[in-house]
N, C-alpha and C positions, 0 to 999 in steps of 0.2 A: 408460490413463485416469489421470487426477491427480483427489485432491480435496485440496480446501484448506478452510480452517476457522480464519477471522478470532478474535479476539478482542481485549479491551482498552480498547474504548470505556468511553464514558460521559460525565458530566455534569461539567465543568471551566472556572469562573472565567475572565474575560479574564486572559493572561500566564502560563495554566499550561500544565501538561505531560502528553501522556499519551503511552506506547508500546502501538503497537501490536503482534501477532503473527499470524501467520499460517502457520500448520502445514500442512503436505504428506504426502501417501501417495500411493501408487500407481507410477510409474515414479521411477528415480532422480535425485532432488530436484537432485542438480548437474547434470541434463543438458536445464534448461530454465530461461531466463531470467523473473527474476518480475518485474513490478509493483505500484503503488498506483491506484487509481483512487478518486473521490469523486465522487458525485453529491447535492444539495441536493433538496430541493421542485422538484416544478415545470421543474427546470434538467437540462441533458443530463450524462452518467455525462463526467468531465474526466479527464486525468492526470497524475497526482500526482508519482511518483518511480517510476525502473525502478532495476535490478539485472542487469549480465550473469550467465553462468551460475557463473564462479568469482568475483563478487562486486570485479572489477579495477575495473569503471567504472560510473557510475552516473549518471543526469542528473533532472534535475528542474523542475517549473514554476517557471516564473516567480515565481508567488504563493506560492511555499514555501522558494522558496533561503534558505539564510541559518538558516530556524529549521526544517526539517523534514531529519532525517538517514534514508536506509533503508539497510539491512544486512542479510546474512543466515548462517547459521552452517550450510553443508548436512550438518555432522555430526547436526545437531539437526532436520535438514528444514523448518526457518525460517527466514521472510523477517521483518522486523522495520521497522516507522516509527517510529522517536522525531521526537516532536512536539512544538516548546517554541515559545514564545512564543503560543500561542493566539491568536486574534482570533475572535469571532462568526461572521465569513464565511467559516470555517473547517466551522462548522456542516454537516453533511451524513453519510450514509451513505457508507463508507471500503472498499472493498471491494480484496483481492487477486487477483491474474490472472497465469496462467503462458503463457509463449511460447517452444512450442519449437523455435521456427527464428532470430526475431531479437526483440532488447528495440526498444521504440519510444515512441512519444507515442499511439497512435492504439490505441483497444479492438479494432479487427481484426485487429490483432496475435498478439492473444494468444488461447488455446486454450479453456481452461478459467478457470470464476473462481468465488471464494467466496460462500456466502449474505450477505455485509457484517455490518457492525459499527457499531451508530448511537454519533458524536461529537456532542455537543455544548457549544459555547462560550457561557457566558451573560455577558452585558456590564456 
């Protein structure tokens, strides 16, 4: 079993920046690839940014390249979003997910995920 446990949200300006974290226990944290995932209102759970399990490669949407970086530190059993340039449609609950066979694009992927973290962008 893994649990995980978002934090970092909150309420942040068009153009700002939040990091997020997401802490790990249970099986050992380098031997499962994590994610980002974000769902809005209304709109299906999307994702965000992965992390393989020694942190070598990484990929990410489309609508985040450029201003969304994830990282993670497995001494620390964190996964990490920094999140800069903000936009409103950024808006949404942020949620972490561990996968421990392969990193992907797709939430069946991955195993276990966190209760989320509400972001919001105000314009």
């Amino acid at each position: 079993q893994v649990q995980l446990v978002e934090s970092g949200g909150g309420l942040v300006q068009t153009g700002g920046s939040l990091r997020l974290s997401c802490a790990a226990s249970g099986r050992p944290f380098s031997t499962y690839h994590m994610g980002w995932f974000r769902q809005a209102p209304g709109k299906e759970r999307i994702f965000v940014a992965s992390i393989t399990r020694s942190g070598g490669i990484t990929d990410y949407a489309d609508s985040v390249k450029g201003r969304f970086t994830i990282s993670r530190d497995n001494a620390k059993n964190t996964v990490y979003l920094q999140m800069n340039s903000l936009k409103p449609e950024d808006t949404a609950i942020y949620y972490c997910a561990a996968a421990l066979k392969a990193p992907g694009t797709t939430f069946r992927l991955y195993d276990y995920w966190g209760q989320g973290t509400q972001v919001t962008v105000s314009s």
